[in-house]
MARBADREN-558329 format. One record per residue: residue number from 1; residue in one letter; x, y negated, z negated of N, C-alpha, C in turn. Coordinates in steps of 0.001 Angstrom, whole numbers, plus 524288, in hexadecimal, padded with zeros to 5 digits. Atoms other than C-alpha are relative to their C-alpha. Layout:
! residues N
REC NUM A X Y Z X Y Z X Y Z;
...
//
This chain:
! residues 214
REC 1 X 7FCD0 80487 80179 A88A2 47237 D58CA 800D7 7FC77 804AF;
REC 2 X 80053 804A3 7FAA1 A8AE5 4652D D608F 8053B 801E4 802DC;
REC 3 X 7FCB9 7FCCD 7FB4F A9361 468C3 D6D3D 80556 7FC11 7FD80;
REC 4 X 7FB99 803E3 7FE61 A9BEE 45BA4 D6B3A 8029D 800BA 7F92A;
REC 5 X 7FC69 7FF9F 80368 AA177 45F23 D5CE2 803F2 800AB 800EC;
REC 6 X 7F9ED 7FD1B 801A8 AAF06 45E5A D5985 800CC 7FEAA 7FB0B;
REC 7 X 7FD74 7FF52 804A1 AAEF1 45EBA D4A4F 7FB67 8041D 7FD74;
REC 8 X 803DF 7FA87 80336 AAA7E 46AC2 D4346 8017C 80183 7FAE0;
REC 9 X 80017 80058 80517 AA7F2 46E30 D35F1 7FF69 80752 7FE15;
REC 10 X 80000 7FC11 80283 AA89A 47BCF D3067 7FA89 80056 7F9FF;
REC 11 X 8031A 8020B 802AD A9C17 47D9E D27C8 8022B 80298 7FB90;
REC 12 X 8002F 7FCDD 80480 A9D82 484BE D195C 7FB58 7FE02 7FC14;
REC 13 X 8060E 7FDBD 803F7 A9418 48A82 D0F5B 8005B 7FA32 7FD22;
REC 14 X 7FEF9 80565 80570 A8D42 47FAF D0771 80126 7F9DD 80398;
REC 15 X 80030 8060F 7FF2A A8E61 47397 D1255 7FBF0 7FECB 80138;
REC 16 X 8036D 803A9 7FCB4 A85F4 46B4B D174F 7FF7D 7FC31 80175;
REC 17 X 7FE07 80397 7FCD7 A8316 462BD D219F 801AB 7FBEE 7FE4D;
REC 18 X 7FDA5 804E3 801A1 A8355 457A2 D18E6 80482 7FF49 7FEC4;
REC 19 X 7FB7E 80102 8007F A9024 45B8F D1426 803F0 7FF56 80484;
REC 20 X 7FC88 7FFB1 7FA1C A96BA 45DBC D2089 7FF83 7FA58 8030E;
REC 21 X 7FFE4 80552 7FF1C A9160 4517F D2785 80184 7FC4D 7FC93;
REC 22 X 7FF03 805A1 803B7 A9549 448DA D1AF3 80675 800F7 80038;
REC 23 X 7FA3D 7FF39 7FFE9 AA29B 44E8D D1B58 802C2 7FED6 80499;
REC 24 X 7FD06 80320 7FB1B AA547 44B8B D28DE 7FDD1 7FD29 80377;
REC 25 X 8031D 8067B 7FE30 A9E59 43EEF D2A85 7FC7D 801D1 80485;
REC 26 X 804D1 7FF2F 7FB82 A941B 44318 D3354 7FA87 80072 7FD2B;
REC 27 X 80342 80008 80173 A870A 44014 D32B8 7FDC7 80533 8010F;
REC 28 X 80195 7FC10 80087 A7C88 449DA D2F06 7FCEE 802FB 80640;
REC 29 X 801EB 80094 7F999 A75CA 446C5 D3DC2 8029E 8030A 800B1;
REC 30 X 7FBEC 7FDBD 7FD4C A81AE 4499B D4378 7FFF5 805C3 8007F;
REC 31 X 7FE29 7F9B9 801CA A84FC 45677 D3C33 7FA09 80415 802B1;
REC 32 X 8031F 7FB82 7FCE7 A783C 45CE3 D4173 7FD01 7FEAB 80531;
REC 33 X 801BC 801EE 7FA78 A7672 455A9 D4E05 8063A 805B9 8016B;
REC 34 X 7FC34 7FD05 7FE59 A84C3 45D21 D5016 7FF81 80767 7FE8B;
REC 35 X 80068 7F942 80124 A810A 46ABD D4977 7FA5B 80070 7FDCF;
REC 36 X 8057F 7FD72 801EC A7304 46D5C D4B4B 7FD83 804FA 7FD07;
REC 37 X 8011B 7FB6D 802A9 A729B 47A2E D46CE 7FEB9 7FFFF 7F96B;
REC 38 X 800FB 8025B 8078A A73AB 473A5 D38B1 7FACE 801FD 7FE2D;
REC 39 X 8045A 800B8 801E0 A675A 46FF1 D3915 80016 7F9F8 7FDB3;
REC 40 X 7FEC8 80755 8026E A642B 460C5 D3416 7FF82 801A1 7FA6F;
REC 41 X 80077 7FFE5 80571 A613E 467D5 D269C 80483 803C1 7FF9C;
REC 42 X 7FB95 7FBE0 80155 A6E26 46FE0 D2761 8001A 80427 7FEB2;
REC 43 X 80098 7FA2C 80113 A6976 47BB8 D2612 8033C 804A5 801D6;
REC 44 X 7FD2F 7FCA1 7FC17 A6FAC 4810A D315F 8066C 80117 7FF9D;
REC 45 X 7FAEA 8002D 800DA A7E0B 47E92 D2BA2 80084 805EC 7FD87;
REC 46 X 7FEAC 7F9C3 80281 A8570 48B1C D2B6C 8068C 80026 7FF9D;
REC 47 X 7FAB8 7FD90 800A0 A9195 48EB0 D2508 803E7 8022F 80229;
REC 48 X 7FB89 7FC63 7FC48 A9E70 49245 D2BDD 80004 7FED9 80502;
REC 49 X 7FFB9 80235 7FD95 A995E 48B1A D3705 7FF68 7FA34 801B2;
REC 50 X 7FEA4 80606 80011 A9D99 47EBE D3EA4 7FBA3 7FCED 7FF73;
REC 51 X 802DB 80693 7FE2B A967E 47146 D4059 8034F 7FC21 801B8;
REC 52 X 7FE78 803CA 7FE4D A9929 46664 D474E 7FFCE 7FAED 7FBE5;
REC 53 X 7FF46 807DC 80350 A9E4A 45746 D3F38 80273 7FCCF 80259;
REC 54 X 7FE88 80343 7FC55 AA218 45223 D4BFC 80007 7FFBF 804BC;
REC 55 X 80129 7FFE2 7FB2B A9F6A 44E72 D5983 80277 7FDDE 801CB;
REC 56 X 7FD06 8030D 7FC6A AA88F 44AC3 D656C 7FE49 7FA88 80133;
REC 57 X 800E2 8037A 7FC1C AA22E 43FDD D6A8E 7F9D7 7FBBA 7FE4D;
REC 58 X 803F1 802B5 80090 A96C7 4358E D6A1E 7FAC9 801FA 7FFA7;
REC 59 X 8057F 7FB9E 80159 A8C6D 43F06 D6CFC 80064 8054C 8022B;
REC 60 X 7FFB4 7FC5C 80249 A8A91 44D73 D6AD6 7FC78 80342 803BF;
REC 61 X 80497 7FB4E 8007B A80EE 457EF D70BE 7FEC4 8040D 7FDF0;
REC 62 X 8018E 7FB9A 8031B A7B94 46198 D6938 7FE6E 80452 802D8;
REC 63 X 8032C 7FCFD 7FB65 A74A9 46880 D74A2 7FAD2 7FF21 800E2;
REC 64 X 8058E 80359 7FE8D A67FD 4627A D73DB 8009D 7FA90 8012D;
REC 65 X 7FE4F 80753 7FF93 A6D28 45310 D7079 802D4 7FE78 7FE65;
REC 66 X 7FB75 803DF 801F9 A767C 44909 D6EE0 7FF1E 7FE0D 7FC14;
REC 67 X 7FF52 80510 805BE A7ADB 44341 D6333 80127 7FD86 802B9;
REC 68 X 7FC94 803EF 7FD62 A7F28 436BC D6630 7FFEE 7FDE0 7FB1C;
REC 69 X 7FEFF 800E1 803D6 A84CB 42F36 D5CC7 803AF 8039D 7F901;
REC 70 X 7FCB0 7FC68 804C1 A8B08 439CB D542C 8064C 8003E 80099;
REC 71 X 7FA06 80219 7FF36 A977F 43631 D55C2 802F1 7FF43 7FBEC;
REC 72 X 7FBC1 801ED 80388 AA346 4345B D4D56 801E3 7FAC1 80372;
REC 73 X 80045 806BC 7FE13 AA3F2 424A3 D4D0F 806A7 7FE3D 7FEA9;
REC 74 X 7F963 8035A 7FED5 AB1DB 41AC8 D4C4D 80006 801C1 7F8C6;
REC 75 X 7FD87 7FD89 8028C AB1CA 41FA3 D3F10 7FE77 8047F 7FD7F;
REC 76 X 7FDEA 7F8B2 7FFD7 AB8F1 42B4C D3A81 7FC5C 80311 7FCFE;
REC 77 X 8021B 7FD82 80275 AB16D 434D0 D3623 7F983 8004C 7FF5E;
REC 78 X 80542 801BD 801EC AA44F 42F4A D3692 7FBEE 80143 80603;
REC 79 X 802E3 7FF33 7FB10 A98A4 43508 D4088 7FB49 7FC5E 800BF;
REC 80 X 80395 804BD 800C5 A9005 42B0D D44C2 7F938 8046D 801FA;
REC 81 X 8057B 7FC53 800B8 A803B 431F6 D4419 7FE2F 7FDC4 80516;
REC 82 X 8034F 80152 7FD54 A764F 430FE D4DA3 7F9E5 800A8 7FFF0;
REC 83 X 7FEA6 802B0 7FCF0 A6DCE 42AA9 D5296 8023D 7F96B 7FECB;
REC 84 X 7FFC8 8068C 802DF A7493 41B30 D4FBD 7FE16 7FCEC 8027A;
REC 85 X 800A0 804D6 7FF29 A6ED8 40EB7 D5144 801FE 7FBB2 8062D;
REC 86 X 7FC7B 8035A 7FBAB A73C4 40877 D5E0F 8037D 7FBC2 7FD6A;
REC 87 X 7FC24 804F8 8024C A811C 40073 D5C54 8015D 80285 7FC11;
REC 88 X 7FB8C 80038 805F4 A86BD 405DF D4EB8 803A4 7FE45 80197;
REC 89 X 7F978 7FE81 80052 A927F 4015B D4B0D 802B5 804AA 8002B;
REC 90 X 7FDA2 7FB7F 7FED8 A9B74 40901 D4FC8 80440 8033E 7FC12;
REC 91 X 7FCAD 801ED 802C2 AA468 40A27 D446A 7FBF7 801F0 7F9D2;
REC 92 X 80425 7FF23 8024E A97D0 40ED2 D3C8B 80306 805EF 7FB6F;
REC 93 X 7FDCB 7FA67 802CE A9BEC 41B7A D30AB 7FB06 80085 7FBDA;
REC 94 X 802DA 7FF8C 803CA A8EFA 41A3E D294C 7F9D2 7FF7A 801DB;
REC 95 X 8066C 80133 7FC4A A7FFA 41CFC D2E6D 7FC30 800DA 7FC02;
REC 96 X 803D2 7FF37 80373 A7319 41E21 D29DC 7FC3C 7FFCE 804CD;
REC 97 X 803E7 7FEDA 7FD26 A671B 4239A D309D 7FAF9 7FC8C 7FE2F;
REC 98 X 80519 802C1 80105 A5B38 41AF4 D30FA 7FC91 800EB 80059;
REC 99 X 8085C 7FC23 80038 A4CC4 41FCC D2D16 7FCDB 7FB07 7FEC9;
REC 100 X 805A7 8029F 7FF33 A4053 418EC D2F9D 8000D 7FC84 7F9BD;
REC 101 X 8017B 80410 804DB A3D69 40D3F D2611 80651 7FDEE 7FED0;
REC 102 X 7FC02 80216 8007B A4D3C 40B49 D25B2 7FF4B 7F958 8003D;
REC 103 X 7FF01 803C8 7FD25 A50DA 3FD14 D2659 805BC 7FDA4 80007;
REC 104 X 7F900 80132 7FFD1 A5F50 3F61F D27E5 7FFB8 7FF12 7FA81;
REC 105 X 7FFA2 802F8 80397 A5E07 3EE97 D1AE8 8016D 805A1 7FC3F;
REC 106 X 7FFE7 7F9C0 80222 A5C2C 3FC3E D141B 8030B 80447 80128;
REC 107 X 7FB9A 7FCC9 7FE6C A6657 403CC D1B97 8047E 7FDE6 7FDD2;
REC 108 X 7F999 80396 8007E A7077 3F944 D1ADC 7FFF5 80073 7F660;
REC 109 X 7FFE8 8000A 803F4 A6D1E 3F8B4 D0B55 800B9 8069F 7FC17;
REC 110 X 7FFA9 7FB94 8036C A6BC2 40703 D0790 807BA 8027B 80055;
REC 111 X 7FA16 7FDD5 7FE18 A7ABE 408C8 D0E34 80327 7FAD8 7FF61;
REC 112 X 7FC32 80443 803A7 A8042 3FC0C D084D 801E5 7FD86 80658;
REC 113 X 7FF85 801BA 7FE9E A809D 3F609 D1457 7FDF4 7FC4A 8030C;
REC 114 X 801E9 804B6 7FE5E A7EF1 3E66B D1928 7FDA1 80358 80431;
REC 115 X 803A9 7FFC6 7FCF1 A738E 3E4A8 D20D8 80430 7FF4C 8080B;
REC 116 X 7FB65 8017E 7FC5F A7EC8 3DDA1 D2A6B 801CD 8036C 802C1;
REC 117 X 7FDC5 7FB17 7FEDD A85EC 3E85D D2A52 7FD4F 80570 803DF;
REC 118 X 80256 7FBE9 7FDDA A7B36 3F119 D2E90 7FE90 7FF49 80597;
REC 119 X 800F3 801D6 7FA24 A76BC 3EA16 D3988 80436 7FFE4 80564;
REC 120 X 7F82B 7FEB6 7FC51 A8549 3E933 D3EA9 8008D 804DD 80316;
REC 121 X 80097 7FB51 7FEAF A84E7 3F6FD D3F07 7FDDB 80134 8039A;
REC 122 X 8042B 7FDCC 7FD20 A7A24 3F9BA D4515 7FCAE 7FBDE 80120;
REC 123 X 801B5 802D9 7FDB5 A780C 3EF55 D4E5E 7F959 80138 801F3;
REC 124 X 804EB 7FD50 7FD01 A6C3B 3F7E4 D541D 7FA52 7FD1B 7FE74;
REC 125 X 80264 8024A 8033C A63D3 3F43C D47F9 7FC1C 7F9C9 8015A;
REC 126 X 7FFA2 80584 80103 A642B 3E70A D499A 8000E 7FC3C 7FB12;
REC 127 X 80079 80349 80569 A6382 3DBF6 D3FF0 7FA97 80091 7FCAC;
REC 128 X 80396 800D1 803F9 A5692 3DAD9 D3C90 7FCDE 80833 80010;
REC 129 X 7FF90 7FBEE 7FCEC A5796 3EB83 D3EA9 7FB5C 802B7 8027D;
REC 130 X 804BA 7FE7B 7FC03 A4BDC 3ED55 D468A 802E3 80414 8027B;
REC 131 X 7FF81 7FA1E 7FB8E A545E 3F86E D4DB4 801D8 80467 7FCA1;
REC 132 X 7FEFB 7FBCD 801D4 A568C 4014A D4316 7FCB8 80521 800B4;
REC 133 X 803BD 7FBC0 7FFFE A51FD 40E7D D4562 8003A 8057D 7FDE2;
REC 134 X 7FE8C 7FCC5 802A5 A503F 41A32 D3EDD 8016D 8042B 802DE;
REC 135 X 7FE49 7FA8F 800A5 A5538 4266F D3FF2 8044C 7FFC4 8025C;
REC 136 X 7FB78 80087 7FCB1 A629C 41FBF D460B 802C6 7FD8F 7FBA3;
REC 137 X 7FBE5 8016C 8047B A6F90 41DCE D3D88 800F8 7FA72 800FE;
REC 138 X 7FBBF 80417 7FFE0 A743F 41129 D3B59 803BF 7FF46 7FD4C;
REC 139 X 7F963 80164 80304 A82C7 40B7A D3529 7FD39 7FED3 7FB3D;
REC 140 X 80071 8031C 80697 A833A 40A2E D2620 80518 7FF52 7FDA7;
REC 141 X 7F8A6 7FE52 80283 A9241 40B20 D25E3 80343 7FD63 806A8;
REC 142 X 7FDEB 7FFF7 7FCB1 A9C84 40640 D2D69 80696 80117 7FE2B;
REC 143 X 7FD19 7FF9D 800E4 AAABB 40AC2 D2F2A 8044B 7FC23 7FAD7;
REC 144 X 7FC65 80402 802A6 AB0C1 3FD7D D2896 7FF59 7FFD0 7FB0D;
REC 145 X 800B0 7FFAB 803FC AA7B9 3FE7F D1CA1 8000D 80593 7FF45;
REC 146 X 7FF9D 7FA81 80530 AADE4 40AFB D1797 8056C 7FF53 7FD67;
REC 147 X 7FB3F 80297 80263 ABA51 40254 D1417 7FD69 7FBFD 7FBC3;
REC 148 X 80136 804A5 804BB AB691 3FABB D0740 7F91B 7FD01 8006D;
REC 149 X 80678 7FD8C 7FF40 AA83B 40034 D05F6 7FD65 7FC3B 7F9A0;
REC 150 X 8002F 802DA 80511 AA155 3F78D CFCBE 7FAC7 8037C 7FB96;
REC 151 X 80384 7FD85 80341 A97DB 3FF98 CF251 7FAF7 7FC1E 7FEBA;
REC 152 X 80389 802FD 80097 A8A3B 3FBA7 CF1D4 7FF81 80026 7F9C5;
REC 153 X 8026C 7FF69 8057B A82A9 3F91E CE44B 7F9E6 800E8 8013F;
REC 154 X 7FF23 7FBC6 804A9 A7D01 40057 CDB45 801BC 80791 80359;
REC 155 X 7FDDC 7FC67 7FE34 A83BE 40C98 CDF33 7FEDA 804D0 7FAE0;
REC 156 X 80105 7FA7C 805DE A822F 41AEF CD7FA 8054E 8009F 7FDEF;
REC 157 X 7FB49 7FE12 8032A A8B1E 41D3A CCD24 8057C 803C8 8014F;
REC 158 X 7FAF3 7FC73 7FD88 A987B 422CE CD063 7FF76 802AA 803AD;
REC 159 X 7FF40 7FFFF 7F97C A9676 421A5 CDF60 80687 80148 80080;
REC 160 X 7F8C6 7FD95 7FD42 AA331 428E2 CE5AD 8007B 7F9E6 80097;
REC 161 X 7FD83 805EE 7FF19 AABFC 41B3C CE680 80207 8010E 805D1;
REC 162 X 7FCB4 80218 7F910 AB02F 41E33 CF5B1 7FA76 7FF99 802CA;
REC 163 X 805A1 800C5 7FD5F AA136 41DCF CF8F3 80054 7FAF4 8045E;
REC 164 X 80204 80273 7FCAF A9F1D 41684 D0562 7FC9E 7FEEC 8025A;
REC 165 X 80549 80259 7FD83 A9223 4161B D0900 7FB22 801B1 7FB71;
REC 166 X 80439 80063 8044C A863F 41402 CFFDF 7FA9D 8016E 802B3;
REC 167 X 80459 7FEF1 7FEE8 A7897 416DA CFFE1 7FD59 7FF04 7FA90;
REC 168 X 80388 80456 8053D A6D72 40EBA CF6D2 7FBCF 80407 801EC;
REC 169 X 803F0 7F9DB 8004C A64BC 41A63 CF303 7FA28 7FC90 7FE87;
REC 170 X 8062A 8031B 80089 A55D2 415B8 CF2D6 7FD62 8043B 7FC7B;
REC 171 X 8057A 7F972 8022D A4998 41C82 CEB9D 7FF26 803BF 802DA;
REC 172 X 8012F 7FCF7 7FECE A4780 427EA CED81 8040C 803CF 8055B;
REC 173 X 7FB95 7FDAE 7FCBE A54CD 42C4A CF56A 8015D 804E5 7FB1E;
REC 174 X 7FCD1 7FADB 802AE A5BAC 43A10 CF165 805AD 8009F 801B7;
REC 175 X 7FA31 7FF39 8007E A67C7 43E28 CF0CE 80217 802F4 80588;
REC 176 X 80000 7FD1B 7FB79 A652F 44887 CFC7E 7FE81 7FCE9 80534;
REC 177 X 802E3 80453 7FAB4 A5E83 43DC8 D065E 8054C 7FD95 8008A;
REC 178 X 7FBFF 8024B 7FE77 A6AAD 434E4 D0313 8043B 80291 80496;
REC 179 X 7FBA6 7FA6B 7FCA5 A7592 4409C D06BD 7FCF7 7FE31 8050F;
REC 180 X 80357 7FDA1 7F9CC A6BE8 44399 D1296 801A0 7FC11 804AB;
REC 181 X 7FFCE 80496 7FCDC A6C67 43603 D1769 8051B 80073 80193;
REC 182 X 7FD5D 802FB 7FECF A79DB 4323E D188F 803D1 80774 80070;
REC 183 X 7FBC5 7FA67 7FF99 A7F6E 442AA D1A59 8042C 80003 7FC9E;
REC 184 X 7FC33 7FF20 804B2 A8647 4452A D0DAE 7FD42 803F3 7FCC5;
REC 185 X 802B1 7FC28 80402 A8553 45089 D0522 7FEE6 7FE5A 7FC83;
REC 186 X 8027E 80060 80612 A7F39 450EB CF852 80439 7FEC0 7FB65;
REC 187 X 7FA26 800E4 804D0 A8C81 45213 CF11D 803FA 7FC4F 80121;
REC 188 X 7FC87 80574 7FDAB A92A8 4481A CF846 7FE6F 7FB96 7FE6D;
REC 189 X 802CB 804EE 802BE A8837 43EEE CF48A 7FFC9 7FEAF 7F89B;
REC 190 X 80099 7FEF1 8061C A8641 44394 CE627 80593 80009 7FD72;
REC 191 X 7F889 80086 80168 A97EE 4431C CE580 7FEE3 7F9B4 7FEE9;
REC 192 X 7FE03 80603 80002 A9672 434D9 CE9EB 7FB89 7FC41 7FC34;
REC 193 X 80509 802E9 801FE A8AD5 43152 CE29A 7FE5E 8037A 7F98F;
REC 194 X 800CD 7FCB2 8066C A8C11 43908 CD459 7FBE2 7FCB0 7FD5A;
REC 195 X 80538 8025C 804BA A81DF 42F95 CCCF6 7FBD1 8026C 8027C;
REC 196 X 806CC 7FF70 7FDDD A76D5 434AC CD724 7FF4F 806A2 7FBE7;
REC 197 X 8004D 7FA1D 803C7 A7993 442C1 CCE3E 7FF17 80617 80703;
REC 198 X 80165 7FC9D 7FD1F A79F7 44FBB CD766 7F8A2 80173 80060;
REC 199 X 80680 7FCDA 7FE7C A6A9B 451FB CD5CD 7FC61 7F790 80152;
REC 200 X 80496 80362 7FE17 A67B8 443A6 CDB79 7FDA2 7FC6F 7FAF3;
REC 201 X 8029E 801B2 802BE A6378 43EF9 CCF94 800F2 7F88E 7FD7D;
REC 202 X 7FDC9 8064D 8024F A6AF9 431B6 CCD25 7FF4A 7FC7F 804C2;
REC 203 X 7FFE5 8036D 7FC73 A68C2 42CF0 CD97D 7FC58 7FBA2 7FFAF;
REC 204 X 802F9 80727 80184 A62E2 41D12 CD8C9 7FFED 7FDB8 8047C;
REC 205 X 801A4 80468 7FA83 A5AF5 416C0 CE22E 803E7 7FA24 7FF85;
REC 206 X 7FD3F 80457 7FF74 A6300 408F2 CE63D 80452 7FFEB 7FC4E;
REC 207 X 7F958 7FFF1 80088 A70EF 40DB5 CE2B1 801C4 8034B 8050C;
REC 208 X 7FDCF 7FF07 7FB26 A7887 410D9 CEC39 80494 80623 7FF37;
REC 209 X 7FD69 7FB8C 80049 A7F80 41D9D CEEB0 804BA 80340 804C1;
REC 210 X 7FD62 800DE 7FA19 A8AB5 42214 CF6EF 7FFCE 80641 80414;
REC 211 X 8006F 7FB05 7FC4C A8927 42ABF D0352 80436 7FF61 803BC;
REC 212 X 7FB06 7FF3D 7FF21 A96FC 42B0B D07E3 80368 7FC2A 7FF2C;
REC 213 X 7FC9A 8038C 8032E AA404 42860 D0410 80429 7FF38 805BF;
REC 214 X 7FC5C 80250 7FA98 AB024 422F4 D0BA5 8052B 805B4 80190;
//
């Protein structure tokens, strides 16, 4: 476990990482940059013992390398992933990892947010975002918009109503990739999202679906 923890979690029968990181806002990075033993496919999670869901300080050693960036950010509760973008806002509670063929127009749209907005964020980018790069988080959320959160359209049928952050499901997305992405269990997603049905089956390309609430 990482040397610089100070918040620990007690494991029991039946969790997993996704639940644990979704429950105490930490990304999935995080959770096994801090407790390698996991494993990145969680295998390694064992019952009755601890894990780390929080680190002292800006950056971390594990005994081989630094996190940097894993940090608990200005707000509460929320761990900011690594590696980010040069410049985020600082003030940032909502990420998204960027893969090859990404572009802003398509980030900022699948997470309901202005192009404006995105660039703000994540000055790094730039305007016309020639500096986006993959496999580094950028902002899709910021502290201010989680006060009077506006709901995109077409949304899935009896979406949880405290839903705060969306996600516009494309062809050929699943129910398990979504979760994966944004570290949320299966029943967390399938609570807030009852039209997609527990076996996946209602889920609709270009509606939007929510992957956490406030």
């Amino acid at each position: 476990m990482v040397s610089a923890c100070d918040k620990f979690y007690k494991v029991i029968a039946d969790d997993s990482c996704y639940d644990i990181s979704n429950n105490n806002r930490i990304s999935l990075s995080s959770f096994y940059a801090w407790n390698p033993a996991v494993n990145t496919d969680c295998s390694g999670l064992q019952a009755n013992e601890y894990v780390c869901i929080g680190v002292k300080s800006s950056s971390s050693t594990d005994g081989s390398s630094t996190i940097t960036g894993s940090t608990t950010s200005t707000v509460s509760g929320i761990t900011t992933p690594s590696p980010i973008q040069t410049g985020m806002i600082s003030n940032c509670d909502a990420f998204y990892k960027v893969i090859a063929d990404d572009s802003c127009y398509n980030i900022g749209n699948n997470h309901a947010v202005s192009l404006s907005n995105f660039y703000t964020w994540n000055p790094a980018v730039k305007t016309d975002c020639s500096g986006l790069q993959a496999n580094e988080y950028v902002c899709v959320g910021v502290e201010s918009t989680r006060t009077g959160v506006t709901t995109p359209y077409p949304v899935q049928t009896g979406m949880v109503s405290t839903c705060d952050k969306f996600y516009k499901v494309v062809a050929d997305d699943s129910c398990v990739n979504i979760a994966n992405e944004y570290g949320i269990s299966m029943s967390s997603f399938y609570a807030w999202n009852p039209a997609v049905k527990t076996d996946c089956t209602g889920l609709q390309a270009d509606e939007y679906v929510c992957v956490a609430v406030a």
